[in-house]
N, C-alpha and C positions, 0 to 999 in steps of 0.2 A: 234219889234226888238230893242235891247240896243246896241249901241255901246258904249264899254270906249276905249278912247285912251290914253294912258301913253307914256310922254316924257322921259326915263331914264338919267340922268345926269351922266355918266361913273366917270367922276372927279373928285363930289361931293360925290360919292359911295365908291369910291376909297379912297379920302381922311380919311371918317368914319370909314372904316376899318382897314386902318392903325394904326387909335387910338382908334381903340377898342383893338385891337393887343398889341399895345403899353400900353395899361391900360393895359390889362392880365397880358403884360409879368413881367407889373413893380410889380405887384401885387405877382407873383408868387417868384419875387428876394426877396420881401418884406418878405412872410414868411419863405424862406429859409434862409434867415440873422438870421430874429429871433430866428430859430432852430438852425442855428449853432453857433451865438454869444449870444444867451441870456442867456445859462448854463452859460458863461462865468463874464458877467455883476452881474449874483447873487454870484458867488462861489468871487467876487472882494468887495461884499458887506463886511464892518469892523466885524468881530466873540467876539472883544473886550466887555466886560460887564464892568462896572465899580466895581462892586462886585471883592472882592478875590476869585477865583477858586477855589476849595479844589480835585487833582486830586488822586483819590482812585485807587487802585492797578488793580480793575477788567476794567479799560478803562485806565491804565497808557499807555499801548503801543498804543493804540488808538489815545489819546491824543500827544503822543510823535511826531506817523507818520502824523496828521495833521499838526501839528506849524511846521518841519521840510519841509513838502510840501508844506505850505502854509504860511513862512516865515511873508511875509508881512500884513498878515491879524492879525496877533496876536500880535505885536511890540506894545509893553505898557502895555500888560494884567498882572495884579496880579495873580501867582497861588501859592498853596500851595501843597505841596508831602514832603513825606518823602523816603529816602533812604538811601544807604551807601557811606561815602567817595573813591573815588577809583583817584588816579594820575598813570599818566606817567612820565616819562621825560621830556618831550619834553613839557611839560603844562609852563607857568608860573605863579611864587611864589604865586599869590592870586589864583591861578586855579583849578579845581576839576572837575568830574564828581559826578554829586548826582546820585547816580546809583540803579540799581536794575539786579538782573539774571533773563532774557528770558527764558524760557523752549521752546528749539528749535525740541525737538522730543521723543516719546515715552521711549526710553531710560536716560530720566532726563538730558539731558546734557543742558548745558546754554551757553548764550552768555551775557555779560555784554552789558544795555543799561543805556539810561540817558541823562539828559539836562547835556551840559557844563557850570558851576557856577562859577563866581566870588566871591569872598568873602575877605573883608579885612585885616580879621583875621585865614585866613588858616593855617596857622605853627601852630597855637592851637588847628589844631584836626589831628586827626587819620587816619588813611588808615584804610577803616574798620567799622570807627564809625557809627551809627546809626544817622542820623539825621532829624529831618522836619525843612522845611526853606517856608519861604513867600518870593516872589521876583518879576520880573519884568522882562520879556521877550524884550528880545534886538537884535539887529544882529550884530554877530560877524564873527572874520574868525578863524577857524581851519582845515586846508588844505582844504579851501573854505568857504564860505557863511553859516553860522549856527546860529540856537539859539541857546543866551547863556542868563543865568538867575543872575543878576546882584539881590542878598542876598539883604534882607532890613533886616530881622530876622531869628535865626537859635536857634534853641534851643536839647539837645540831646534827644537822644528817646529809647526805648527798640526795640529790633528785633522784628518784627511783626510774629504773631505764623506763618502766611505764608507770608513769604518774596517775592518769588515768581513770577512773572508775566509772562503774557502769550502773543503769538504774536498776533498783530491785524486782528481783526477780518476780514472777506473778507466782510461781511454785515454791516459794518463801513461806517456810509456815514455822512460830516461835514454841519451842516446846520448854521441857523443863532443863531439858539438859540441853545445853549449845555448843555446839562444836565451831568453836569461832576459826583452826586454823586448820583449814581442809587440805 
């Protein structure tokens, strides 16, 4: 015959379970942080290339609705596009839109889009005129927080046979690296 006898330690058993518990639990905050903050941490990553951007008509709205959502990640970037002079009133004297017409639905109708541009020589061009510019994304205010692209170079241009552009894409997603000319 075998007898074992076992003394159980309540206290000792007690205590291990609490921090087994306590490991779980912290474990489990661990990767729910990471799901819900680490999208976050990469989307804060700089988008900035030291390259001048060349942005092309078929990712203009693309590119327009990322730096406008994501202000802060683009502040400094060199891009280059071409479009047309378009002011308001209410702009000042160095001010512009470099614009381009949306095609907002089956029917051809448009909506004028565009970075807000500086320039320091605007009284010399046109409402209208054709232009490509290389510039320098900044943050300005126009009834709020915007980019605005403060001109290094402008030179004129002809109408592009499609002038054009189209709204962004819903399969539009901004990563670290961009490939502006597809």
């Amino acid at each position: 015959m075998f007898i074992c006898n076992f003394k159980l330690n309540l206290k000792l058993l007690t205590k291990i379970a609490i921090v087994i518990v306590c490991i779980i639990v912290l474990g489990l905050c661990a990767i729910s942080a990471h799901k819900i903050f680490g999208n976050r941490i990469r989307v804060s990553d700089k988008i900035r290339t030291p390259e001048v951007i060349k942005i092309a008509p078929n990712n203009y709205t693309n590119v327009l609705k990322a730096v406008h959502d994501n202000l802060g990640n683009y502040i400094g970037q060199r891009i280059n596009f071409s479009g047309y002079v378009y002011r308001t009133s209410d702009f000042d004297k160095n001010q512009f839109v470099l614009a381009r017409d949306m095609v907002i639905n089956s029917n051809s109708q448009t909506v004028i889009v565009g970075f807000l541009s500086e320039y320091k020589d605007t009284s010399k061009l046109k409402d209208g005129e054709w232009v490509e510019i290389t510039g320098i994304v900044t943050k300005g205010n126009y009834h709020g927080e915007i980019p605005v692209i403060e001109i290094k170079e402008l030179k004129s241009v002809d109408v592009p046979n499609d002038p054009l552009v189209y709204p962004p894409d819903d399969s539009y997603v901004q990563t670290s690296i961009i490939s502006f000319n597809k």
